[in-house]
C-alpha positions, 0 to 999 in steps of 0.5 A: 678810707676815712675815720668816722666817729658818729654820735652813738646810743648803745642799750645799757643793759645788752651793750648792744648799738641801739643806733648811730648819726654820722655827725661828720660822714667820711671824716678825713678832717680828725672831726671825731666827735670829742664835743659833749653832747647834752640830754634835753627833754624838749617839744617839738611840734608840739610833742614831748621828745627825749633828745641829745644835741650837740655841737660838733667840731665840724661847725655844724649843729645837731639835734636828734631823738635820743631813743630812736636817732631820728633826725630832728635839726641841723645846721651850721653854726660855725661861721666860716666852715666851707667843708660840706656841699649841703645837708643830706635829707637824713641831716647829714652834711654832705662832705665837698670833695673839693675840701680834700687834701690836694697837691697845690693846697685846699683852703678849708674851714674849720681849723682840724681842732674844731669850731667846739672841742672838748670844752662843756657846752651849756643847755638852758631848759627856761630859754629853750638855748644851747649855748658853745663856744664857736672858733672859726679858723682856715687851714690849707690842707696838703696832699703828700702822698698821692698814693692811696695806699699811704694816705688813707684815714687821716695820714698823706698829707700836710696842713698849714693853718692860714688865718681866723674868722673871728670867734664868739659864744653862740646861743642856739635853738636845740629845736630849729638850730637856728642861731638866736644871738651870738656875741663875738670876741674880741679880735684875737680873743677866743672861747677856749672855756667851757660853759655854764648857764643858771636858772636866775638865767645867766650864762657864764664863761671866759672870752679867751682873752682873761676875761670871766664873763657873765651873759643874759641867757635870753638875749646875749645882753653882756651883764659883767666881767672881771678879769682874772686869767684865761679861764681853764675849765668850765665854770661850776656853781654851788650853794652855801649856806644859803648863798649862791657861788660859782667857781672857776678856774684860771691857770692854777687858781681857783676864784670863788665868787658870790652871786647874791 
């Protein structure tokens, strides 16, 4: 038995499951989807579609239609995640049962954490870009108790986390999944810090290593940095009096910057 956490739309008015994609299928990881799936009015093949994307915590991204859960992308996009065999013609990745928790050890990416967690990806609606952190990380995943009856769902067994692949702020096409530019962190930095994207087409998060970070949203291209603690949530912005701020916070401060 294995706990799965699908990507749901419940009716609002009837509480009813209007439907469900399984993101992470027989989810003996600890995969759930806590990741925020972001609402995206899109084209595709040349028709308006109402649709939800996200990326998961399993390394995988997925775009689908909010109104009928139809499947319309997925792909990977954590670098290092070894635990699918190959994506199912309903979108679904196939889970490899050689990434099971066996006695001698399994060597499995991602880390139980997730490529993505709870930290807010960003959408931008102009480059058409879904933008998230990406934290790639191996376990060795122990089996502890062979009987079935002791290990099932995410019990009976032991993990041991043995090494980074290296992390980086993705730019991804909510259409294709394909990766349109990534920029990595520095070795031994990471993007522990949710993400915000602007309409002057700028992209802005922390690169886990103090560092408050500002992006051009089209092509990655790194516009500016200023160094101020691991920043702590994800960055907001506001208008006053007439002039553009973002806030964000590091630690127990809050920064206010002018952006013009």
């Amino acid at each position: 038995m294995a706990i799965t956490l699908p990507l749901i739309a419940v009716d609002v008015d009837t509480g009813e499951m209007a439907w469900y994609f399984q993101t992470s299928p027989h989810d003996t990881h600890d995969w759930d989807s806590a990741q925020t799936p972001i609402l995206i009015d899109g084209i595709v093949n040349g028709e308006t579609r109402k649709l939800v994307s996200t990326a998961a915590r399993n390394g995988y991204f997925f775009t689908v239609d909010r109104v009928t859960g139809s499947h319309i992308a997925t792909s990977r996009y954590g670098a290092t995640s070894n635990w699918a065999s190959h994506i199912r013609d309903t979108g679904e990745p196939n889970p490899n049962p050689d990434k099971e928790a066996i006695i001698p050890g399994a060597l499995v990416s991602p880390v139980e954490g997730g490529v993505a967690n709870w930290q807010p990806p960003a959408f931008n609606p102009d480059t058409g870009l879904f933008y998230t952190q990406e934290n790639n990380g191996f376990n060795l995943l122990y089996l502890t108790d062979p009987d079935p009856r002791g290990s099932m769902g995410l019990g009976g067994k032991d993990r041991i986390t043995v090494g980074s692949g290296g992390n980086a702020l993705s730019a991804i096409d909510y259409r294709t999944g394909r990766t349109a530019w990534r920029h990595a962190w520095p070795r031994g930095g990471g993007g522990g810090a949710g993400v915000l994207t602007t309409a002057g087409g700028l992209v802005f998060t922390g690169d886990g290593s103090g560092n408050f970070v500002a992006f051009d949203a089209t092509n990655g291209t790194l516009l500016w940095n200023t160094r101020i603690g691991n920043i702590s949530n994800a960055p907001e912005t506001y208008l006053l009096d007439g002039r553009q701020h973002v806030l964000v916070a590091a630690g127990t401060q809050l920064f206010a910057f002018v952006m013009y």
